[in-house]
N, C-alpha and C positions, 0 to 999 in steps of 0.2 A: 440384941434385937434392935435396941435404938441405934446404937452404932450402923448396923447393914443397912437402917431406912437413909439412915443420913450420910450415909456411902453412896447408896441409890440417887438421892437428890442432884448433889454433886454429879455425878457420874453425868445427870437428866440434863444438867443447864451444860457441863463441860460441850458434850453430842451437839448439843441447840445450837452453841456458838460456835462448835467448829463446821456445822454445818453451810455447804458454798449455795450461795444463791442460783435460783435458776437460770440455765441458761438464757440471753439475750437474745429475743429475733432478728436477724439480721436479715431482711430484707436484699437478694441481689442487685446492684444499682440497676437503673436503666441502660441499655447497651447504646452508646456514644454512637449518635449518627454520622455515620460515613457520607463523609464531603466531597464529590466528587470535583476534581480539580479540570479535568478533559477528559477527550474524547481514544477510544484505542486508534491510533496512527497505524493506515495501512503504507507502506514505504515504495517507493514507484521508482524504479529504473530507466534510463531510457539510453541504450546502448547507441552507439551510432557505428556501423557495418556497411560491407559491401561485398557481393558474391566475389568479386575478383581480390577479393584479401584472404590471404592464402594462413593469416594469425586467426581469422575469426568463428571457426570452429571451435578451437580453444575457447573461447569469449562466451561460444554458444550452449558449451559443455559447463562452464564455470556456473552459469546463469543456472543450467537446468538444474546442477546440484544445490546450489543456493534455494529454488523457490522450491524444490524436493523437502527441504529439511526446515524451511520457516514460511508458516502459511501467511505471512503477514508482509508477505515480499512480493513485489512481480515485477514485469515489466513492458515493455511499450518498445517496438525495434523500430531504428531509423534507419533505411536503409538508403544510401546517398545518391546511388542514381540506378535506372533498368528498370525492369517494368514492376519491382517490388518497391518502386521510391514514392513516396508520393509529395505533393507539392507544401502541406504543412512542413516537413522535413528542411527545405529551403529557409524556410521563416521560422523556425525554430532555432537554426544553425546563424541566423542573422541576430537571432533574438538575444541570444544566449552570448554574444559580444565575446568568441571563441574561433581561435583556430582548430577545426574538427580534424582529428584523427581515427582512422580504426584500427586496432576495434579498441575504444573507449568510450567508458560510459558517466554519466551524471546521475547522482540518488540525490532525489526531492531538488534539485536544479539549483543547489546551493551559490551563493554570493556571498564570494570573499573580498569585494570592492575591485576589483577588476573581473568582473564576468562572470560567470557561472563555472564552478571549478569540476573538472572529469578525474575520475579514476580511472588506470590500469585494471584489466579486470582480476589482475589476482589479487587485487587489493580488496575486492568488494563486500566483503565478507566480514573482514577488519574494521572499514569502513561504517558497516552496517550496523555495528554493535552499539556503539554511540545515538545514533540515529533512533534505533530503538529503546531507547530508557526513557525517552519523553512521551508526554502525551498531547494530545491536537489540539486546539481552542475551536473545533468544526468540528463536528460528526456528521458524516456523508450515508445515505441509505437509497437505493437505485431499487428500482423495478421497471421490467417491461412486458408490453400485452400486444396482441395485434388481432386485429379486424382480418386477416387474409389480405390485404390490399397496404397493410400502413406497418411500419413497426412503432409503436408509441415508447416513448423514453421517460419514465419519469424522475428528478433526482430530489429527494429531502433534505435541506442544512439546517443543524440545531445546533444550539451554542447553550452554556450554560447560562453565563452571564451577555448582558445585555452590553452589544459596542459604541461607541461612540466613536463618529468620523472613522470609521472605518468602510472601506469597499472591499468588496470582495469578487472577485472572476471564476466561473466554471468554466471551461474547457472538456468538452465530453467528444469521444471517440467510438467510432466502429472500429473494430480491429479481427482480422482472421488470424485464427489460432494458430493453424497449420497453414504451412503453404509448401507445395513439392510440384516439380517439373521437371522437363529437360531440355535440356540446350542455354545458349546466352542468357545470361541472365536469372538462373536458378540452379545452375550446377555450379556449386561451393568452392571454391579451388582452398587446397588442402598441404600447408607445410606439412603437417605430421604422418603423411604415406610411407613415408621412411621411418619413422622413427617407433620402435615395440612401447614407447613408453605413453605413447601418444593414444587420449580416446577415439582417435578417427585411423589408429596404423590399420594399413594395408587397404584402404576404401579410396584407393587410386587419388592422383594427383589433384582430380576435380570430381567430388563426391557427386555421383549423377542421384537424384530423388532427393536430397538432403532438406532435411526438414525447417522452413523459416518459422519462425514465428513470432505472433503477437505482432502479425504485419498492418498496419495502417492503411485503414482504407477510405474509411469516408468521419469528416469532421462537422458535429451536429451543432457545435456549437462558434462562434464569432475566432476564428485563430488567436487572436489573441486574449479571448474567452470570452461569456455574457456577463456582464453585471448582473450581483445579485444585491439586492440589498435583505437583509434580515428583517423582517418583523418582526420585532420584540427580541426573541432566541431564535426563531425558526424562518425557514423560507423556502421555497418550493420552484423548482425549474421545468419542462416539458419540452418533449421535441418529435420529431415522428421522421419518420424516413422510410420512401415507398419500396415496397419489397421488394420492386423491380429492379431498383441496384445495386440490390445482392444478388452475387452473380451463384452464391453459394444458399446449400438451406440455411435456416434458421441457426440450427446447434455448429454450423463450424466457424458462430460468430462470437466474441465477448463486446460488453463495455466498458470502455473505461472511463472513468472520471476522477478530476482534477483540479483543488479549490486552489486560487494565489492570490495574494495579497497588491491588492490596485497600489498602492504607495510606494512598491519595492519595483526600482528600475527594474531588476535581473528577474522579479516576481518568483522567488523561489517558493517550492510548493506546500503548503500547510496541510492539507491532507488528500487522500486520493484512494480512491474505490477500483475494483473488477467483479461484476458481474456477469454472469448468464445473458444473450439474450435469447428470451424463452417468449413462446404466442402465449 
C-alpha cells in the first residue's frame, strides 16, 4: 500500500513537470500602412493621319484594338490638313521639333533629347507595356455641368507630396468621338481593298462614311497649356465653352486633358484624362 501511494506521488510531480505551459496570446501585428507612391497613369496617344493616306486605316484599326483591350489607353487624332485639321495640330507638329509622318504616332510625347520620338503603329502596343508599370506624380479628376447656354469644365490636380519649383501646364480639349461624311476630305482612301488579310478588304479604294475619330475641335485651354500652380498637393482649373459651337449635341463629345511639365523643352506628358462631357 505504501509503495502504490508513493508510486502515486511520483507519478503526481513526473505529469506537473511534464506539463507545457499555456499557450501565448499573440496578438496580430498591426497591418503596415500602404504608402501610396503616385497616381494610376492614364496613357494618351496622339496619332498624326490624313484621309489621303491610304496606310492609315491600318493605324485606325491598331488603335481601336489597343483601347478595346486596355482601359487606361486613348487617344487624341491629328489630322494634318481638310476640314478634320484643326489649327493646334500645326503647333503641335512645330512643337514637337519632328518630321511628321502618317500614319505615326507619339505616347505621352516622349523626349529622347532630339524631339519628341513617334512610333510605327504596330509597334504601339510593345511600346505600351513600359509606359504602363509606372505611376504619375499628378492625379487628374474632370467633370462637366451646363446651364443650357455654357458648357462648364472643371479639372482637379493632386499630388502626394508637396513640389518645389516646379510648374506645371493643363492643356484641355474638346474632341468629337465620331466623325463620318462624304466626299474630300472624309472619305479614307484605303491600301487594303485588295488585300483578304486586311481589316478594311473589299470597303473600296476610298472607304465612303469611315469612321474618324477623337477628332479635335475646340482648345479650352492656352496651346501650349494654363499654368497651374499646386496649392499645397492640390489645384483646381475651370473653363466653359458656349454651346453654340458645338455644332453637335452634348454626348458626341469627350474631354480631354493633359498635365506637362513647364521645365521640359519637348514638355512630354506626366499624366492625362478622357472624360464624358455630360449637362
Amino acid at each position: 500500500m505504501k509503495k502504490h501511494l508513493i508510486f502515486l506521488s511520483i507519478l503526481a510531480v513526473s505529469i506537473s513537470a511534464c506539463k507545457k505551459d499555456d499557450p501565448e496570446i499573440v496578438n496580430d501585428p498591426e497591418p503596415e500602412e500602404v504608402i501610396v507612391e503616385g497616381y494610376a497613369k492614364t496613357i494618351l496617344i496622339e496619332p498624326t493621319v490624313s484621309v489621303s493616306c491610304g496606310a492609315c486605316p491600318i493605324a485606325h484599326h491598331n488603335l481601336d484594338v489597343i483601347e478595346d483591350s486596355l482601359s487606361d489607353v486613348f487617344h487624341m487624332s491629328h489630322y494634318i490638313h481638310g476640314p478634320l485639321h484643326h489649327d493646334y495640330t500645326d503647333h503641335f507638329i512645330n512643337k514637337i521639333n519632328k518630321t511628321v509622318y502618317t500614319p505615326v504616332a507619339h505616347i505621352q510625347r516622349k523626349d529622347e533629347g532630339e524631339g519628341t520620338v513617334y512610333y510605327m503603329v504596330d509597334r504601339l502596343e510593345e511600346m505600351l507595356e513600359g509606359e504602363r508599370l509606372s505611376d504619375a506624380p499628378i492625379g487628374l479628376t474632370g467633370e462637366t455641368s451646363s446651364d443650357g447656354t455654357m458648357l462648364n469644365v472643371e479639372i482637379e490636380l493632386s499630388a502626394i507630396d508637396k513640389f518645389s519649383n516646379a510648374s506645371f501646364r493643363l492643356q484641355v480639349f474638346v474632341v468629337e468621338k465620331v466623325v463620318t461624311g462624304q466626299g474630300s476630305g472624309y472619305d479614307q482612301r484605303n491600301y487594303g481593298d485588295n488585300d483578304p488579310d486586311h481589316p478594311y478588304y473589299g470597303q473600296g479604294e476610298y472607304i465612303v462614311g469611315f469612321e474618324h475619330t477623337n477628332v479635335i475641335r475646340h482648345v479650352l485651354s492656352d496651346y501650349d497649356g494654363d499654368m497651374v500652380d499646386l496649392d499645397g498637393t492640390s489645384g483646381m482649373w475651370s473653363q466653359s465653352i458656349d454651346l453654340s459651337e458645338l455644332s453637335e449635341s452634348l454626348e458626341a463629345y469627350s474631354i480631354i486633358a493633359f498635365i506637362t511639365d513647364e521645365d521640359d523643352s519637348v514638355t512630354p506628358v506626366i499624366n492625362s484624362m478622357l472624360f464624358e462631357a455630360q449637362p
